[in-house]
C-alpha positions as CSV (number, residue, x, y, z in Angstrom):
1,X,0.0,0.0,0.0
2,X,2.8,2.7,1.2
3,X,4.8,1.9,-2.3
4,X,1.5,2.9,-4.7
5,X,1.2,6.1,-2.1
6,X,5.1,6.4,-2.6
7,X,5.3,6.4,-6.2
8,X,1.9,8.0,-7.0
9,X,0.5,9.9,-4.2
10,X,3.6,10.9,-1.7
11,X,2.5,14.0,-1.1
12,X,-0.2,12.4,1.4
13,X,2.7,11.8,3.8
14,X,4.4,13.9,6.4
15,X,7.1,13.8,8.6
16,X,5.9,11.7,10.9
17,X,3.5,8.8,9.0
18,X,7.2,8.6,6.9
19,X,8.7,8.2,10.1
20,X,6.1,5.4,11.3
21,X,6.7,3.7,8.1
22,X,10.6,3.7,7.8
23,X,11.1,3.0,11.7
24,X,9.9,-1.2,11.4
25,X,11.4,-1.1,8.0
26,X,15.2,0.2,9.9
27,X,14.3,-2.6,12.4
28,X,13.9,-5.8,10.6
29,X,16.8,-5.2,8.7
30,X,19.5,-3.6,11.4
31,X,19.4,-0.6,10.0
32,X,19.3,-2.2,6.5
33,X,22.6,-3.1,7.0
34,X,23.3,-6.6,4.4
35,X,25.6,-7.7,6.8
36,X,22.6,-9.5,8.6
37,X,20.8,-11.3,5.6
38,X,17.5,-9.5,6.0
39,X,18.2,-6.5,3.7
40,X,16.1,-6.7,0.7
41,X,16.3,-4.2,-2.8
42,X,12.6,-3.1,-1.8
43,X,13.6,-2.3,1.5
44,X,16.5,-0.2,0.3
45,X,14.0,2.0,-2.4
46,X,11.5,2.6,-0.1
47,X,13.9,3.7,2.7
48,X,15.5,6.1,0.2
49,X,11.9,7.5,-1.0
50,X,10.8,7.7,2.4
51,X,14.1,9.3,4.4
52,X,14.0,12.8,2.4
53,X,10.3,12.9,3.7
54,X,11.2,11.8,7.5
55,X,14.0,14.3,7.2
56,X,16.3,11.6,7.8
57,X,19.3,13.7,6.0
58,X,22.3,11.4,6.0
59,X,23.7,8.1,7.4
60,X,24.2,10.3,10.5
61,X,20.2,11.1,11.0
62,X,19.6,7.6,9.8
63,X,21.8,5.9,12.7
64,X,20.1,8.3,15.4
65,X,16.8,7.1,14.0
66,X,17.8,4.0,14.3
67,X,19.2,4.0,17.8
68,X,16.4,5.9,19.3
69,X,14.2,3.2,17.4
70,X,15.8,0.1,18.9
71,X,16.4,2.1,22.4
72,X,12.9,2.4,23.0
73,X,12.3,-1.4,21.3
74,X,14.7,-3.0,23.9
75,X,13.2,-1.3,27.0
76,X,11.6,-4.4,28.6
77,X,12.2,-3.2,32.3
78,X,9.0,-2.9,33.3
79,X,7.8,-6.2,31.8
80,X,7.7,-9.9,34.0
81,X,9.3,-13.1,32.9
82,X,6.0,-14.2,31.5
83,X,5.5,-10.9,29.7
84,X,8.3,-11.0,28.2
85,X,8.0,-14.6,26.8
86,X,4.4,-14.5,25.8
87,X,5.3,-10.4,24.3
88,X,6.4,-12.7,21.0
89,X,5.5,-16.3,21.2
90,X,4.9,-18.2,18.9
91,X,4.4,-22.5,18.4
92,X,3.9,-25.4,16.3
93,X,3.2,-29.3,16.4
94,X,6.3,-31.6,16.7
95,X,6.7,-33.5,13.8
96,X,5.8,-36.4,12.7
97,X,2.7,-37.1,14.7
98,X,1.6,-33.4,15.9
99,X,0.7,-34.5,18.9
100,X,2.9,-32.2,20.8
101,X,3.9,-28.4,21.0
102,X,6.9,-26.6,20.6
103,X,7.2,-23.0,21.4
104,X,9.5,-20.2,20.2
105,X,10.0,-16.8,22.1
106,X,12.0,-13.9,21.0
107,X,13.2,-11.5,23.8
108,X,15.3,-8.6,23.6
109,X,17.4,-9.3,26.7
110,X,20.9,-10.8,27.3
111,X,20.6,-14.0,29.2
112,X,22.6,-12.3,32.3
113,X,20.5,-8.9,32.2
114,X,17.1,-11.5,32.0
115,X,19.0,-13.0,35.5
116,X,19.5,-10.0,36.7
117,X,16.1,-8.7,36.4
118,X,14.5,-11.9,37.3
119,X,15.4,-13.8,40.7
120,X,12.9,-16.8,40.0
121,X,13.9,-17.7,36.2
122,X,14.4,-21.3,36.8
123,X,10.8,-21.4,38.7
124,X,9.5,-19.0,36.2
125,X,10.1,-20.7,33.2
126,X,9.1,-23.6,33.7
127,X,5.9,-21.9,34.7
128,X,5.2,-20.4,31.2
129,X,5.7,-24.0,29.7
130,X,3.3,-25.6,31.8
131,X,0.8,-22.9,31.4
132,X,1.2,-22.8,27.1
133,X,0.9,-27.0,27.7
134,X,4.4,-27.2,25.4
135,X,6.7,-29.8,25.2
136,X,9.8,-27.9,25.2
137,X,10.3,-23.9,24.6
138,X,12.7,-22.1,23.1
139,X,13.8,-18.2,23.7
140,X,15.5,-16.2,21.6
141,X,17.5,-13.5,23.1
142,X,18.4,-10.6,20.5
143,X,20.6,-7.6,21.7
144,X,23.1,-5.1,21.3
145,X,26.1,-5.6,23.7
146,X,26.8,-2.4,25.4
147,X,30.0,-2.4,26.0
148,X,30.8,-3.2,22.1
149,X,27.5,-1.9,20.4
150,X,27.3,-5.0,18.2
151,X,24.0,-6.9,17.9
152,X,24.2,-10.0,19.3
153,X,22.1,-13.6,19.6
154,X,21.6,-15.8,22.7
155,X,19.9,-19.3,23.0
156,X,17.6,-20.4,25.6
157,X,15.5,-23.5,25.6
158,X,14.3,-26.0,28.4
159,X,12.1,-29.3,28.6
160,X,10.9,-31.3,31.3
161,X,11.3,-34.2,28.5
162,X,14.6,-35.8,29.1
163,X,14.6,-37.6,25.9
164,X,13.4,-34.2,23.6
165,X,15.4,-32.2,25.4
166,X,19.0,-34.4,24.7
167,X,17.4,-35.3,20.8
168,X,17.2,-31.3,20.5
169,X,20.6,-30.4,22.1
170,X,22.6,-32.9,20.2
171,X,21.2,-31.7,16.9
172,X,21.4,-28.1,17.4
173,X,25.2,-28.3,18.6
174,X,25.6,-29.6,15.0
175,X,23.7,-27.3,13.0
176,X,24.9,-23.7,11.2
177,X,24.1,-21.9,14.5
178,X,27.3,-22.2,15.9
179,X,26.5,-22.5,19.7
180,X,29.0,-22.2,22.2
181,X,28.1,-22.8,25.6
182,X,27.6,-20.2,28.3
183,X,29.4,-20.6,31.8
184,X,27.1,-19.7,34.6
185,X,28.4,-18.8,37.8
186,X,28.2,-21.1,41.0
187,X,24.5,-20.3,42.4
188,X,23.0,-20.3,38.8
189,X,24.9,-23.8,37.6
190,X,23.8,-25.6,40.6
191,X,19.6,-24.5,39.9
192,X,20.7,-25.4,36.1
193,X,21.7,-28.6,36.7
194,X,18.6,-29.6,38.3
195,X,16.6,-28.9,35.3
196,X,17.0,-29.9,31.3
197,X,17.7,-26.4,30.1
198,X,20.7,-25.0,28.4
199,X,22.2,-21.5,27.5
200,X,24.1,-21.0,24.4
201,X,25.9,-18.1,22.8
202,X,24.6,-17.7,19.1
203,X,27.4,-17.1,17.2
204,X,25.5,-17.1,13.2
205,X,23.5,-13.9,14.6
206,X,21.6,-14.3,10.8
207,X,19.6,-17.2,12.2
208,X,16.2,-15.9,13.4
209,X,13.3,-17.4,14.5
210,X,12.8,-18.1,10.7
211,X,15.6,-20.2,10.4
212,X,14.8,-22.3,13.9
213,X,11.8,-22.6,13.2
214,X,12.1,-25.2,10.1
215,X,15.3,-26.4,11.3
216,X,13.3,-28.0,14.3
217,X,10.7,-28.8,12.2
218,X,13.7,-31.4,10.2
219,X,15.4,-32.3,13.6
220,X,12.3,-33.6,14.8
221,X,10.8,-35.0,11.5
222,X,14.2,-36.9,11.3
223,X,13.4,-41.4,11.4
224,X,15.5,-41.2,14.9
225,X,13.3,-39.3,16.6
C-alpha cells in the first residue's frame, strides 16, 4: 500500500507517517545493514523514498533514527518473565505425529540482564511451559552488547522431556548456529543442573526465529526421533 502512495500519491505523507513507516522497516533489517541477511532491494527503495520525507538527512540522521528506534524497542524493564515470553511467542506441532507443541519466544534481553532482572527464572520458566501445555520452549534473546555496540544472539531453551530435550541439544550443537556454551556462575549452575535447560551463545547472529523454526521442524521430522 505505502509503495502505490510512494510512487503516486507521496504528497499524502508527512514527517511523521514517513517516520512510522521507515522506523519497522530500519528494524527488521538492522538498520538495512546486508551484513545480517534480511536487507532486501525493496527495503532499500522505499527507505531512500521515504528518508527525504522523514528528514532523515544522512547516514548520521539515519543511525540516530535507528538507535532511538531500537532504544525504546529494547526497553523491557518494566515487563515480568512471563510478559516477556508470551510479548512474541509463537508455536507449532512436533513433527511427525503433531501430537505435541513446541514453542518459540523472542526476547530482547541478554541471558545475564534476563538474571539479573529476574530472581525466579528457573521457577518461572518452567511456569510459562506448563501454562502454554508445550513440550519444550525455546527463547531467543536478541541484543546489542553495550559495551561493544554490536547486535548479538543468545539461545535459551528447556524441557521437562529428558529424551526431547537431549534429541534437540545434540542436533542443534551440529547445526549452522554455531553455539558455544555459556558458563554460569556457581548459584546459577547448581539450579541449572537440576533442570534440562541450556544457555548457548549464538554465534551465526543471521539465524532468526525463521531459520529455527524449520530447522526444528527437520530435527524432529528426522526417522531417529
Amino acid at each position: 500500500m505505502f509503495e502505490k502512495i510512494l510512487s503516486k500519491k507521496a504528497s499524502l505523507l508527512d514527517k511523521e507517517l514517513s517516520k512510522f513507516v521507515l522506523g519497522p522497516i530500519l528494524l527488521d533489517t538492522v538498520n538495512l545493514d546486508p551484513e545480517f541477511g534480511r536487507v532486501q532491494d525493496k527495503d532499500i527503495e522505499v527507505a531512500k523514498k521515504l528518508m527525504p520525507i522523514a528528514e532523515v538527512k544522512d547516514q548520521k540522521d539515519q543511525k540516530e533514527f535507528f538507535e532511538s528506534l531500537q532504544f525504546a524497542k529494547f526497553d523491557t524493564s518494566k515487563l515480568s518473565t512471563r510478559d516477556l515470553l508470551r510479548k512474541d511467542y509463537k508455536e507449532w506441532p512436533i513433527p511427525p505425529d503433531n501430537t505435541k507443541n513446541y514453542g518459540i519466544s523472542s526476547v530482547l534481553l541478554s541471558i545475564p540482564t534476563w538474571f539479573a532482572k529476574e530472581t525466579d527464572f528457573f521457577t518461572e520458566l518452567p511456569k510459562f511451559v506448563k501454562h502454554q501445555g508445550i513440550s519444550i520452549i525455546f527463547v531467543m534473546h536478541a541484543f546489542t552488547d553495550p559495551t561493544t555496540k554490536t547486535f548479538r544472539r543468545q539461545l535459551t531453551f528447556y524441557s521437562e522431556d529428558e529424551k526431547l530435550f537431549k534429541l534437540t541439544e545434540e542436533a542443534l550443537l551440529k547445526s549452522d548456529l554455531q553455539l558455544e556454551v555459556i558458563v554460569l556462575d556457581a548459584e546459577k549452575e547448581s539450579k541449572h543442573k537440576t533442570q534440562h535447560i541450556s544457555f548457548y551463545q549464538q554465534n551465526n547472529i543471521k539465524a532468526s526465529r525463521k531459520q529455527l523454526q524449520p530447522l526444528l521442524d527437520k530435527i524432529y521430522s528426522t526417522p531417529s526421533h
